[in-house]
N, CA and C atoms as an extended XYZ file, in Angstrom:
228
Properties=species:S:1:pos:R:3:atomname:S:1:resname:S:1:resid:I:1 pbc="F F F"
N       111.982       -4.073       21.078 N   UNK     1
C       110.767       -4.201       21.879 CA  UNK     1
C       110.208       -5.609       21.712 C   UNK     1
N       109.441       -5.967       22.797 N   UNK     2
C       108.811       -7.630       22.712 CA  UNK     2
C       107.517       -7.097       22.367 C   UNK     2
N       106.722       -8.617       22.078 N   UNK     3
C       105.631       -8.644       21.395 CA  UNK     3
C       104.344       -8.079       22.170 C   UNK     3
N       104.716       -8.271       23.276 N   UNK     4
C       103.776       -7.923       24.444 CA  UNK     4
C       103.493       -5.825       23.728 C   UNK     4
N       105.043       -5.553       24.762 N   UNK     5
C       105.170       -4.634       24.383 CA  UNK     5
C       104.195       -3.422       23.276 C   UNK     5
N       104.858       -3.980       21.780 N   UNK     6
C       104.157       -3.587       20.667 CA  UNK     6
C       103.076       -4.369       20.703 C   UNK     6
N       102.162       -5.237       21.255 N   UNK     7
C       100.312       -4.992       21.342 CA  UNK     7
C       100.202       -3.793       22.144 C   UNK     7
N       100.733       -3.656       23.242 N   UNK     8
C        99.845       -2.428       23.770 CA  UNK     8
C       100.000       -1.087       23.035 C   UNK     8
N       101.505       -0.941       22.189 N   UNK     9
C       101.447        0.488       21.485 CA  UNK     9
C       100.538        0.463       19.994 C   UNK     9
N       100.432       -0.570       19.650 N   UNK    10
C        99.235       -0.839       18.198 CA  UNK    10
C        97.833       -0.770       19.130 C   UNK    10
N        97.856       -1.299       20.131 N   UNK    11
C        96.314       -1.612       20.310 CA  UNK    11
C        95.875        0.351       21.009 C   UNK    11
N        97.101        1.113       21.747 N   UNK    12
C        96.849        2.116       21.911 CA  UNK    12
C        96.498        2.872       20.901 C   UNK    12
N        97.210        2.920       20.001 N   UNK    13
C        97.249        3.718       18.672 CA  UNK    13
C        95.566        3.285       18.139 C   UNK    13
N        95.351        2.101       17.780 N   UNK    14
C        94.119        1.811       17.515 CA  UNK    14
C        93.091        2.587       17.993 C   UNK    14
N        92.873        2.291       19.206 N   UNK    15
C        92.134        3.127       20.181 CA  UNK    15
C        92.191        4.542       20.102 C   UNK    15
N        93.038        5.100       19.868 N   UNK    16
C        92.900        6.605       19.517 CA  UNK    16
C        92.305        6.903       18.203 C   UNK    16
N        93.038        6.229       17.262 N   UNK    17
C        92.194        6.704       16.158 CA  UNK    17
C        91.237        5.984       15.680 C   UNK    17
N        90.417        5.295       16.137 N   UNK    18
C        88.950        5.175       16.067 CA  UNK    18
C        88.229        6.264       17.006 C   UNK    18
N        88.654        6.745       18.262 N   UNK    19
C        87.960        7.479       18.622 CA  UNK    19
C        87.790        8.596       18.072 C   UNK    19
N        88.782        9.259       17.424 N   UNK    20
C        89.155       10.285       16.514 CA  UNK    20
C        88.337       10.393       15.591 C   UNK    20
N        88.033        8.887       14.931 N   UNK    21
C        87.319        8.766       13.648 CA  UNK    21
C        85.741        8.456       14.670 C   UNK    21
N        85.544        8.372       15.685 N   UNK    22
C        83.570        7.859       16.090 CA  UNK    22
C        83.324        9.513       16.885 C   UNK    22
N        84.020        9.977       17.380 N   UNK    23
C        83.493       11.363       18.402 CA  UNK    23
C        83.059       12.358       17.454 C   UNK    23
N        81.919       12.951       17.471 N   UNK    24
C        81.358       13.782       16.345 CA  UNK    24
C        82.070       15.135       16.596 C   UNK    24
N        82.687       15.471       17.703 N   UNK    25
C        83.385       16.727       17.756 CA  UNK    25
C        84.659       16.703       17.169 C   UNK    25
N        85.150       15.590       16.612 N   UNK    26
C        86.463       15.599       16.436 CA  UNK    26
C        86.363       16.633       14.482 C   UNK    26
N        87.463       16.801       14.215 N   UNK    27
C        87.610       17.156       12.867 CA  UNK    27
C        87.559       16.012       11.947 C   UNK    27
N        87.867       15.371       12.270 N   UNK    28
C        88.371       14.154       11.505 CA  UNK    28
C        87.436       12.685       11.541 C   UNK    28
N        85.800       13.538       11.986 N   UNK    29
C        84.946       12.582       12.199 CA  UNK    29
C        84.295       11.925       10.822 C   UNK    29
N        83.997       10.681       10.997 N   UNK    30
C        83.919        9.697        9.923 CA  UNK    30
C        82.053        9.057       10.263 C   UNK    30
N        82.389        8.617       11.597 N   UNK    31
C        81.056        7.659       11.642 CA  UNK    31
C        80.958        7.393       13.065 C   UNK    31
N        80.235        7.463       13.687 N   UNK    32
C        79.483        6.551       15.381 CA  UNK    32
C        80.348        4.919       15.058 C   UNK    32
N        80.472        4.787       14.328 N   UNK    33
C        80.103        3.257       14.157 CA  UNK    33
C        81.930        2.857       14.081 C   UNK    33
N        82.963        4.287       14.340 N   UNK    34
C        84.124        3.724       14.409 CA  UNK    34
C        84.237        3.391       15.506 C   UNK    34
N        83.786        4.051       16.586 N   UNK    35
C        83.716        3.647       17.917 CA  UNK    35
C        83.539        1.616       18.014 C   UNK    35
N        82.728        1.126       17.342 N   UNK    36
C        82.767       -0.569       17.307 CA  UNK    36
C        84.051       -0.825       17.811 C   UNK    36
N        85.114       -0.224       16.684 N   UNK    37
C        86.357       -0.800       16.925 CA  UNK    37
C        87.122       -0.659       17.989 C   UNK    37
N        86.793        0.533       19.238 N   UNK    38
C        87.128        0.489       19.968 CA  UNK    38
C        86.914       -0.475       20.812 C   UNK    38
N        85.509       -0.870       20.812 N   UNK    39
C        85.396       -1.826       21.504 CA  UNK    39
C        85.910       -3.161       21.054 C   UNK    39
N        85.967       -3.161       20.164 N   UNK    40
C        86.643       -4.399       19.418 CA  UNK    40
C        88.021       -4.881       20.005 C   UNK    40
N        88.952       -3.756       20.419 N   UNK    41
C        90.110       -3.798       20.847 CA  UNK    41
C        90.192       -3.846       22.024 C   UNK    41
N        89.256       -3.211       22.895 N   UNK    42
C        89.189       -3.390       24.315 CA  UNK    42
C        88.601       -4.748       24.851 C   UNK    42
N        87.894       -5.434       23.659 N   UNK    43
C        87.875       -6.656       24.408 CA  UNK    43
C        88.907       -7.677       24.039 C   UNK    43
N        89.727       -7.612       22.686 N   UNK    44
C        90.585       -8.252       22.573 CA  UNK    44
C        91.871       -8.390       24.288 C   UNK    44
N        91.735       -6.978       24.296 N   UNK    45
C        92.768       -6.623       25.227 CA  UNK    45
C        92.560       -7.287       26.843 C   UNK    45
N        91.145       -7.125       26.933 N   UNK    46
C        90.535       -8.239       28.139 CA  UNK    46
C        90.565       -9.351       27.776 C   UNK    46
N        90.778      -10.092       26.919 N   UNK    47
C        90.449      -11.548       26.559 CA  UNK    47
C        92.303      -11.980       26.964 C   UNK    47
N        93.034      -11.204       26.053 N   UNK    48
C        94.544      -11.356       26.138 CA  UNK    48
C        94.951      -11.599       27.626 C   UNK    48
N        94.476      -10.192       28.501 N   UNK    49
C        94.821      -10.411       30.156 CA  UNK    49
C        94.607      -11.709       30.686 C   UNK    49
N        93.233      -12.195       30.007 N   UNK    50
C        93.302      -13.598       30.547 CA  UNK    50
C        94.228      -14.433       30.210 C   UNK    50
N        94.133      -15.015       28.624 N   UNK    51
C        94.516      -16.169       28.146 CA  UNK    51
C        96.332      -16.099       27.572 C   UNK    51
N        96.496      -15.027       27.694 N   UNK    52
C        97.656      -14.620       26.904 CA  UNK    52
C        97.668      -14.519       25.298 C   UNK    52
N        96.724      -15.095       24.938 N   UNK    53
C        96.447      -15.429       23.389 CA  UNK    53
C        95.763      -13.925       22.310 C   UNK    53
N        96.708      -13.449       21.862 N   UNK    54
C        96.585      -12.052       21.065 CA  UNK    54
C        96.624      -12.122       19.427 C   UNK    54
N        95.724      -12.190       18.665 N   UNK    55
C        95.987      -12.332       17.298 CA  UNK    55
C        96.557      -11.469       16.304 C   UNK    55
N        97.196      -10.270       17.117 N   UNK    56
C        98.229       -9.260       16.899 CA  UNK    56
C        99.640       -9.825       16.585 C   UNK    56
N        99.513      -10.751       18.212 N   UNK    57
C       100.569      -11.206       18.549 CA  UNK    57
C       101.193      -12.241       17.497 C   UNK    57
N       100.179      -13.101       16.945 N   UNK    58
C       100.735      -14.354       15.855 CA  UNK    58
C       101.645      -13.174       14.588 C   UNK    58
N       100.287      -12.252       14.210 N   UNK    59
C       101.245      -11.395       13.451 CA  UNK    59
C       102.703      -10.833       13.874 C   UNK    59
N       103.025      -10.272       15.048 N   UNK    60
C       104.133       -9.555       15.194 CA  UNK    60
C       105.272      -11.030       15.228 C   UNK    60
N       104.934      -12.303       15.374 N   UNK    61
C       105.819      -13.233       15.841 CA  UNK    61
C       106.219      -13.473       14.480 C   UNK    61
N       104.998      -13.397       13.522 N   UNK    62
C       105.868      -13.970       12.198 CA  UNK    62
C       106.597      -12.639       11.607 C   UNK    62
N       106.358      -11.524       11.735 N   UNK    63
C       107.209      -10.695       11.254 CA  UNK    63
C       108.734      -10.710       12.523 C   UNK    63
N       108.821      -11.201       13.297 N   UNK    64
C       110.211      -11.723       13.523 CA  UNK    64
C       110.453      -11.022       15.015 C   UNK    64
N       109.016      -10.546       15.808 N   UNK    65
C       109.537       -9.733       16.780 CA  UNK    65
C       109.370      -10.620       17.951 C   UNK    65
N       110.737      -10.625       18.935 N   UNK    66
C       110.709      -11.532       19.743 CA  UNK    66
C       109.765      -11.466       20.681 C   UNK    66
N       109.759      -12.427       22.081 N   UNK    67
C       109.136      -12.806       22.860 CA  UNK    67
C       109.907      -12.006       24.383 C   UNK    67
N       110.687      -12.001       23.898 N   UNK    68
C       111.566      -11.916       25.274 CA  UNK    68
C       112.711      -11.017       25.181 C   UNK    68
N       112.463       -9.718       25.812 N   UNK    69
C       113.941       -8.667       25.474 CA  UNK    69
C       115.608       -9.473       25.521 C   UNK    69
N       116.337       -9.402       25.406 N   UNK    70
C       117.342      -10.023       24.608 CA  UNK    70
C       118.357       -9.974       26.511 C   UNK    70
N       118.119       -9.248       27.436 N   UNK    71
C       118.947       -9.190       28.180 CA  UNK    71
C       117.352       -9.329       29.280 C   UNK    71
N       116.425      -10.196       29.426 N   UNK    72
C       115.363      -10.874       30.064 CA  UNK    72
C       115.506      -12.295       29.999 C   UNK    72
N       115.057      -12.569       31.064 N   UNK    73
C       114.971      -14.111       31.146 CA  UNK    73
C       113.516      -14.889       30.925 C   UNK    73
N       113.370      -15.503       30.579 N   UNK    74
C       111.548      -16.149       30.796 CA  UNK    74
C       111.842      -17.342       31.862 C   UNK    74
N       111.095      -16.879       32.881 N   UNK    75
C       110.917      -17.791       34.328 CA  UNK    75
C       109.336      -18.524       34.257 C   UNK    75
N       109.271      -18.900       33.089 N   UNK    76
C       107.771      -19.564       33.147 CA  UNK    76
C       107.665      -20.782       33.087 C   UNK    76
């Protein structure tokens, strides 16, 4: 998988379980205040659409995950 890729399945995952942890109906409720992080991620995720620039992304690059699926081309 590319880096793109794995932001949206971390930043999904994120998003679920903060909501998990802020919705007072859930079992597994913690605090109102996990909800922040949702938003935290949803604006990362709007900022990214713009600029391309993801600070997920620096992480997944140094752990070694490429840019570009292996049988993709980059036309940029």
């Amino acid at each position: 998988m590319t880096v793109e890729r794995w932001i949206r399945v971390i930043a999904g995952l994120f998003i679920m379980v903060s909501l998990a942890l802020g919705v007072e109906g859930s079992p597994v409720f913690v605090s109102r205040w996990a909800l922040a992080f949702t938003a935290f991620v949803g604006l990362n995720l709007f900022q990214f659409g713009f600029s391309n620039v993801c600070p997920m992304g620096f992480f997944l690059r140094k752990l070694g995950v490429p840019d570009v699926a292996p049988c993709e081309t980059k036309t940029e």
